[in-house]
C-alpha positions, 0 to 999 in steps of 0.5 A, spaced: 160 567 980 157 569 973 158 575 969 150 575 968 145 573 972 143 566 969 138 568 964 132 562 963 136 557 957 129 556 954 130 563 951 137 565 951 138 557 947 131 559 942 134 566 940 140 564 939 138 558 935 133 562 930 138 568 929 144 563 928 141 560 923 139 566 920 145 569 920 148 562 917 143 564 911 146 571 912 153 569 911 151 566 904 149 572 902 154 577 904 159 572 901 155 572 894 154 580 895 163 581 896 162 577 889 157 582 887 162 588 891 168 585 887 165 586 880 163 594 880 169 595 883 173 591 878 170 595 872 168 601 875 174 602 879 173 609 884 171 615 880 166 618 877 163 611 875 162 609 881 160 615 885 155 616 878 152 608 880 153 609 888 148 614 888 143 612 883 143 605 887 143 608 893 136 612 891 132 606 891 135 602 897 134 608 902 127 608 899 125 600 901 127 601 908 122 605 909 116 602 906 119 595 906 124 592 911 124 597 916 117 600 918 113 596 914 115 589 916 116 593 924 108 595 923 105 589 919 108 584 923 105 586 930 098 588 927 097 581 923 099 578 930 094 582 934 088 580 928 091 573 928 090 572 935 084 577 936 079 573 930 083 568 928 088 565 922 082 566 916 082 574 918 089 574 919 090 572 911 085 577 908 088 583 912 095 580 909 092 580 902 088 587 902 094 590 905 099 588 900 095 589 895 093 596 898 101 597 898 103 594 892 099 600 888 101 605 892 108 603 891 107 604 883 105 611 884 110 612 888 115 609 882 111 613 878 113 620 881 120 619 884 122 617 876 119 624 874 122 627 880 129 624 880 133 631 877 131 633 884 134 627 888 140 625 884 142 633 884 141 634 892 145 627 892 150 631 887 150 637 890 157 638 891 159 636 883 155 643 881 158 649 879 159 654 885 163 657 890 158 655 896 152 650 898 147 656 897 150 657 890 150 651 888 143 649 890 141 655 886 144 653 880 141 646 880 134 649 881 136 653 874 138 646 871 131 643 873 127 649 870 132 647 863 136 654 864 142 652 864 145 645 862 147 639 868 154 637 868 155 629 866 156 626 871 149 629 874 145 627 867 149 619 867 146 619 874 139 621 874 138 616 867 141 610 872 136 612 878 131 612 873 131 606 870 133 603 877 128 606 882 123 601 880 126 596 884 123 599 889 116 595 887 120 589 887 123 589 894 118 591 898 113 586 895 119 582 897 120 584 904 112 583 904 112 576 903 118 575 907 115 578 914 108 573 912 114 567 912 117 570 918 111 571 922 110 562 921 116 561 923 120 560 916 126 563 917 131 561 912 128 563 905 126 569 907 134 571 909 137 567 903 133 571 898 139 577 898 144 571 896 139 570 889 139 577 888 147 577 888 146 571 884 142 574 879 147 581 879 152 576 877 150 572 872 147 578 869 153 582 869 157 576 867 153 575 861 154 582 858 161 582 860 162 575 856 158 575 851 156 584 849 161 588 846 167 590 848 164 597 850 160 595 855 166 594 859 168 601 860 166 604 866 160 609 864 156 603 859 159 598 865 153 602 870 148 601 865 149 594 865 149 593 872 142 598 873 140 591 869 142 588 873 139 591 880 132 590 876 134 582 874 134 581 881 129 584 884 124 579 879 129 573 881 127 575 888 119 576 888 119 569 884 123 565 889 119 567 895 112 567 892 110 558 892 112 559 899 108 565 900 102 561 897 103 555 900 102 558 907 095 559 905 097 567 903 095 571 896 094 578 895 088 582 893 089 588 888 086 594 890 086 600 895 082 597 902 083 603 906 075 602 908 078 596 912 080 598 919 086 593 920 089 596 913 089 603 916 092 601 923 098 598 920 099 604 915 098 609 921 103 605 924 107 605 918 107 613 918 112 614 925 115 609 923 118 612 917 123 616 921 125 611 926 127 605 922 130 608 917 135 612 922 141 609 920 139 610 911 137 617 912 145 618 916 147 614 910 144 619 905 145 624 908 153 623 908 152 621 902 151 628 900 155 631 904 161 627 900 159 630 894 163 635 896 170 630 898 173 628 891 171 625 887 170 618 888 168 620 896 161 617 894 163 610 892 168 609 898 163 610 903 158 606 900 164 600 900 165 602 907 157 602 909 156 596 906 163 592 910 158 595 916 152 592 913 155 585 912 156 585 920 151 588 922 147 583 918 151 577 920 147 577 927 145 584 929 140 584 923 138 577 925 137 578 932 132 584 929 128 579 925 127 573 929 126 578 936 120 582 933 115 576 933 117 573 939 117 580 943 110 581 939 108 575 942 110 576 949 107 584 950 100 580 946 100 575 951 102 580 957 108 576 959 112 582 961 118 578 965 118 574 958 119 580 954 124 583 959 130 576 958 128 576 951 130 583 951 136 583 954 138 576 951 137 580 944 141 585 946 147 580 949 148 577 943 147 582 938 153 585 942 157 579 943 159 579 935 158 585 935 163 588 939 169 583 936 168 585 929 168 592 930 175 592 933 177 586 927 174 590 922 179 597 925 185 592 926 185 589 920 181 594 915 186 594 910 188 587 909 180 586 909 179 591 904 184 588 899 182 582 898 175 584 897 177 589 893 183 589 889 182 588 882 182 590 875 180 598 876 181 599 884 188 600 885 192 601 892 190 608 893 183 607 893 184 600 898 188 605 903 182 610 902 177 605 903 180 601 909 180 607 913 174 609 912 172 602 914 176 603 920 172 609 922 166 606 920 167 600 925 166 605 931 159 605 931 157 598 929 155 596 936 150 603 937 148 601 930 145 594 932 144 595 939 138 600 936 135 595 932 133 591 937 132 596 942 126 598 936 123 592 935 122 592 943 118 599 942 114 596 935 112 591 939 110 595 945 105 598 940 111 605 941 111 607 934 113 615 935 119 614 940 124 610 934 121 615 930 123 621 935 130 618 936 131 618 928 130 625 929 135 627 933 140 623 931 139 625 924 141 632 927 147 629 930 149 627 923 148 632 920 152 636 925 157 631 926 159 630 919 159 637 917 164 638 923 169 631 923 169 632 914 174 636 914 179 633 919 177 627 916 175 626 910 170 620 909 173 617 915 170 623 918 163 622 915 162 615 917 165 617 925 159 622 924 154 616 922 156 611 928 156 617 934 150 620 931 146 612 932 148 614 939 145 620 940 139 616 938 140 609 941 141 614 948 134 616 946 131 609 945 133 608 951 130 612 956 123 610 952 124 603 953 126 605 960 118 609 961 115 604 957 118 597 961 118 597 968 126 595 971 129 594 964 135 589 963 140 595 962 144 593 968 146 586 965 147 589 959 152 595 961 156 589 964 156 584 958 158 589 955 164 591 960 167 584 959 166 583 952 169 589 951 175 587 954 175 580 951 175 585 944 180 589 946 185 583 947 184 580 941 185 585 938 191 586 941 193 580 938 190 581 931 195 588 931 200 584 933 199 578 928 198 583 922 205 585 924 208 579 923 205 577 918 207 583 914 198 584 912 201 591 911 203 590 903 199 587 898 201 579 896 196 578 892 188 575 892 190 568 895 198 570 898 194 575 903 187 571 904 193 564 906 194 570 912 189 574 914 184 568 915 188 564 919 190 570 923 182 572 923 180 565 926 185 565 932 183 572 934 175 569 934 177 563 937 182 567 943 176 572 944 172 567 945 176 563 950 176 569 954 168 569 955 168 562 956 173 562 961 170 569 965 163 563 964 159 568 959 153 565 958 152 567 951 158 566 949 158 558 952 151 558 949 154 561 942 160 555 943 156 549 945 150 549 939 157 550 934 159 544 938 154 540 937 153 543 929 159 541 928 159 534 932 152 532 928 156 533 922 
C-alpha cells in the first residue's frame, strides 16, 4: 500500500520536471555564489568590514523582495495571465511594456529617496554600534546624528557610503526580475534562474581584477568593501543585458512612462501593495535580525548573513523553484476553474519541496561545521569565526522546511487572487520574530536569532494555512502531514548516519580545503542516496519520481 495516495503522474512528473531543471540552474548558481561568499570572507574576515558590508548589501536585497522577485512577479504574473486569456496575447504585450515602464520610473524615485535617506536605514540597522546605555538612548543619539548634533561612529559612516552607492542596484534587479517573470510566463525557465550565476560571475571577475591589478590598498578590509559594492552595481547591469535579447525576441518591450490610466496597470499594483508584507515575511525577519544583532559583538551581522545565505542556497535548490514554476501553472488551473487540478498541483508542490527540504535541514545541523569550513576558511576567516557561523547554521537549519513550505502555500493564495492572507501572516509572524529573537538572543546568541527566523515563519505558515483551508474546499494537508512523518523519519536516520560518519571521519577538525572536501562529500552522498533508499522502499512517489527522472538524466548521458 502507498504512503500517499497516487497522485495523477502527469503533474507530479510536469512539476518535478520544470523545478528540477530550475533547480539544476539553480545549483550553478549557488556554487558560483560559494566562489562569491569565499572572496568577501577571505579579505573581509568577521569584523567591522564585514558586518559594515553585511548591512549596506543587505539594504538593496531586502528592498527588491518587495518590488521585485517577490510581490511583483506574485501580482504581475497572474494579472498578465488573466489579460492574456481575457483579450488575447497582443493585450497582454502592452500591459507588460506600460507596467514595467510605469515600474521602472517609480523605481528610480525610489533610489533617489532611499540614497538621501539612507542615515536612517544604515542607523536602525547599526542601532546597537551607537553609543548609550539602552535602545532608547541610542535611538536618541542616532536622531542627534541625523540632525548633525553629534558625529556618527566609523562604522556607521562606512556603512551608509556602501549602501548609497550600492542601493541603485534596486533598479537593476527588479528590472531584472521583470523580465525573468515575462520569460517564465512562456515557459522559459532556465535563463531566468541562470541569471544569479552571471551576477556571481561579474562580482568575481570584478573583484579579481582589482585585487590583481589595483593597488595593494584595496586588499584591506575597510577598501576591500568598496570594490566589492563595485562589484554588486557591475552585476546587476550584467544581468539586465544577459536576459533583455530574450525578453525582446518574445515580442515584449517597455514603454517609459507612468500608465496609471491603464486599468491592468493599476490591478496588478493594487495587488502589489498586500503583497509587500506577504512575500517578503522571510527578508523583513532577516532585517530585523539584523538589527538586533547589532547589539551581539562585533561580527554578529556578517555571521548571520553567511548562515541566511547557507538557507537560501537550499531553499533555492528546490523550494524556490518549486515557487517559481508552481505560480503559473496554479494560476492556470484557478483561470480555467480546475480546482481538483489545483488541489494535486498543491499537494505535489508541497511534497516535493519538503522532500529535500527536510533532509538538508537535518544535513546542514549534523554536518554544519565541516560545510562551513570549507566554504569559508581561508585568508581572514579563522576557526573561531567557522565554529560561530556553523552553529548559527545549525539553528538556522530548523525552520528551513516552514520557510519553503510558505512559499509555495503563497503562490497558492496569489493565484486564488488572495493578496491579504500572505500579507497578514507576514505580519504575525514578523511579531514572532520580533519577540522571539529578542527572547532566545541572549541564551543564544546568533544561534538564537536565526531559531527566531524559522519558528516566527511557523506562526505565519499556520496562518496561511487556514486561509488556504477557507479559500479551498478539502485541501490536501492530510497527504502532506503524512509525507512529511515518512520523510521525517527517513531524515532522522540519515542523519544518524551522517553523525556517526562525521565521527569517524574525524570532520570535526579542520584538514584542509581538499583534505576535508575528500571526507565530507563522500559522506554527504551516501547519506543522500540512504535517505533515499528509505523513501523508495516505503514506495513514496516523490521520491521514486525524483530517482526515476535522475535515472534517466544520467542514462541518456
Amino acid at each position: 500500500m502507498h504512503i500517499f495516495s497516487k497522485p495523477k503522474p502527469d503533474t507530479t512528473n510536469s512539476i518535478l520536471k520544470s523545478a528540477a531543471i530550475v533547480g539544476f540552474i539553480t545549483l550553478l548558481s549557488r556554487i558560483t555564489g560559494l566562489f562569491q561568499s569565499r572572496m568577501l570572507a577571505c579579505y573581509l574576515g568577521v569584523g567591522m568590514a564585514f558586518d559594515a558590508f553585511s548591512v549596506a548589501y543587505r539594504i538593496p536585497n531586502l528592498l527588491r523582495r518587495f518590488t521585485a522577485e517577490g510581490t511583483m512577479t506574485s501580482a504581475f504574473l497572474p494579472t498578465v495571465s488573466e489579460v492574456e486569456s481575457d483579450r488575447g496575447e497582443d493585450a497582454a504585450r502592452i500591459m507588460v511594456a506600460r507596467f514595467m515602464g510605469t515600474l521602472a520610473l517609480l523605481l528610480a524615485l525610489l533610489c533617489g529617496i532611499g540614497m538621501l535617506g539612507m542615515g536612517l536605514l544604515v542607523g536602525l540597522q547599526l542601532l546597537g554600534r551607537i553609543p548609550g546605555e539602552t535602545w532608547g538612548a541610542q535611538a536618541i543619539e542616532l536622531f542627534r546624528i541625523l540632525l548633525g548634533q553629534s558625529e556618527a561612529p566609523a562604522m556607521v559612516r562606512v556603512t551608509t557610503l556602501l549602501a548609497r552607492l550600492m542601493f541603485p542596484y534596486l533598479a537593476l534587479v527588479s528590472l531584472t526580475a521583470g523580465l525573468s517573470a515575462v520569460l517564465n510566463l512562456r515557459g522559459r525557465f532556465g535563463l531566468p534562474a541562470s541569471i544569479s550565476t552571471f551576477w556571481n560571475l561579474a562580482f568575481l571577475a570584478m573583484g579579481y581584477a582589482a585585487f590583481k591589478w589595483g593597488p595593494a590598498t584595496w586588499k584591506e578590509p575597510v577598501h576591500a568593501t568598496f570594490v566589492f559594492a563595485v562589484a554588486v552595481l557591475f552585476g546587476g547591469i550584467v544581468q539586465v543585458a544577459v536576459l533583455w535579447p530574450s525578453f525582446r525576441r518574445l515580442g515584449f518591450e517597455i514603454h517609459w512612462g507612468l500608465f496609471f490610466k491603464d486599468a491592468d496597470v493599476r490591478r496588478a499594483f493594487r495587488r502589489m501593495l498586500p503583497g509587500v508584507l506577504g512575500t517578503g515575511i522571510h527578508p523583513i525577519n532577516v532585517l530585523i535580525s539584523m538589527c538586533i544583532a547589532s547589539h551581539l559583538a562585533m561580527g554578529a551581522q556578517g555571521v548571520l548573513l553567511n548562515s541566511n545565505m547557507m538557507g537560501e542556497m537550499v531553499l533555492g535548490l528546490f523550494s524556490a523553484s518549486l515557487a517559481t514554476v508552481s505560480l503559473p501553472t496554479m494560476s492556470r488551473l484557478v483561470d480555467q476553474g480546475d480546482t481538483p487540478g489545483l488541489r494535486r498541483a498543491l499537494a505535489d508542490a508541497l511534497r516535493a519541496t519538503a522532500l529535500l527540504a527536510i533532509p538538508s535541514s537535518v544535513g546542514l545541523a549534523v554536518l554544519a561545521h565541516p560545510i562551513i569550513a570549507i566554504i569559508f576558511r581561508t585568508g581572514r576567516f579563522d576557526a573561531e569565526a567557522v565554529r560561530w557561523t556553523a552553529t548559527t547554521l545549525a539553528f538556522q537549519s530548523v525552520g528551513l522546511l516552514f520557510i519553503a513550505t510558505s512559499r509555495i502555500s503563497a503562490q497558492c493564495l496569489y493565484a486564488l487572487k488572495d493578496y491579504r492572507g500572505p500579507a497578514y501572516a507576514a505580519l504575525l509572524g514578523m511579531g514572532a520574530n520580533i519577540l522571539l529573537s529578542i527572547a532566545l538572543m541572549r541564551p543564544l546568541g546568533t544561534g538564537g536569532i536565526a531559531l527566531a527566523n524559522g519558528l516566527s515563519s511557523l506562526v505565519g505558515l499556520g496562518y496561511l494555512c487556514l486561509r488556504i483551508k477557507k479559500r479551498l474546499v478539502q485541501p490536501p494537508f492530510q497527504a502532506v502531514w503524512r509525507g512529511w512523518l515518512v520523510m521525517g523519519f527517513a531524515a532522522t536516520a540519515m542523519g544518524c548516519m551522517s553523525w556517526l560518519g562525521s565521527r569517524l571521519l574525524h570532520l570535526g577538525a579542520f584538514h584542509g580545503t581538499w583534505g576535508t572536501s575528500l571526507r565530507l562529500f563522500p559522506l554527504m552522498g551516501a547519506s543522500a542516496l540512504f535517505y533515499f533508499a528509505i523513501l523508495t522502499a516505503l514506495r513514496v512517489q516523490e521520491a521514486r519520481a525524483f530517482c526515476d527522472m535522475a535515472r534517466r538524466k544520467l542514462l541518456r548521458r
